[in-house]
N, C-alpha and C positions, 0 to 999 in steps of 0.2 A: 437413232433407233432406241424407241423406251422398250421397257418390258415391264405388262403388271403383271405378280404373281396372283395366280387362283388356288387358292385354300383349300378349295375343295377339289381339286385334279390337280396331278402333276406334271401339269402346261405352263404356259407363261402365251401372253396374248401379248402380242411385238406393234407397235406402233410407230410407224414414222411423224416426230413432231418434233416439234419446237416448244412445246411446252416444260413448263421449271416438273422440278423436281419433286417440289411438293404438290402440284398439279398431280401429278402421274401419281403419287400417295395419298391424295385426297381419293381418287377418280379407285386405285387399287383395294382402298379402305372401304371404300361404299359400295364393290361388288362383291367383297366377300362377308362384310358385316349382310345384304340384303340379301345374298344366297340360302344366307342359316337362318335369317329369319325371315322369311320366304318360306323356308322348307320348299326347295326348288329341285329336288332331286326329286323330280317324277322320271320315272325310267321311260317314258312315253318321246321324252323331249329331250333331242343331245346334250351334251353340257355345253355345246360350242355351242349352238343356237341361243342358251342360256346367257352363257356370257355375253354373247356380241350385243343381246338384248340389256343385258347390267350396262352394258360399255355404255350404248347410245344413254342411257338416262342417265348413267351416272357424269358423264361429258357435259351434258344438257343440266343437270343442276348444279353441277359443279361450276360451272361457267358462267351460265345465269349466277349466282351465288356474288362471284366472282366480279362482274360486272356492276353488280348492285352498290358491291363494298368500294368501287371504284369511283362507282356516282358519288353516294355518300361521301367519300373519302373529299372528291372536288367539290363538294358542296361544303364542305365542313373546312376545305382551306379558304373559296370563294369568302364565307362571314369570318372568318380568322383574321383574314387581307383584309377587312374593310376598319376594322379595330385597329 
């Protein structure tokens, strides 16, 4: 069980994964860096709703990201091997 902190409420949103470390500090970084600048505190809308909606984008480009650098990365040993 991870836990990312929210900057802006004194919750923690609990995650059962398997994901590293810095996974969960990427994913934690990019929902409270997007909140402020967002300016997401409409008092119309929970902050949980808020968050859950950070979570799913922030997972979603986090990973994509992630996956990109991974291609890359085998691409990049694939012409290294052939040298």
């Amino acid at each position: 069980m991870k836990e990312i902190h929210l900057s802006f409420q004194e919750k923690s949103l609990k995650i059962d994964t398997k994901c590293s470390d810095e996974i969960i500090d990427k994913i934690e970084e990019y929902i409270n860096i997007n909140y402020s600048k967002h300016n997401l505190a409409d008092p119309t809308i929970s902050r949980l709703t808020v968050s859950n909606i950070l979570l799913v984008n922030a997972v979603y480009e986090i990973l994509t990201l992630q996956k990109e650098k991974e291609e890359c990365s085998e691409r990049v040993s694939k012409v290294l091997s052939n040298f």
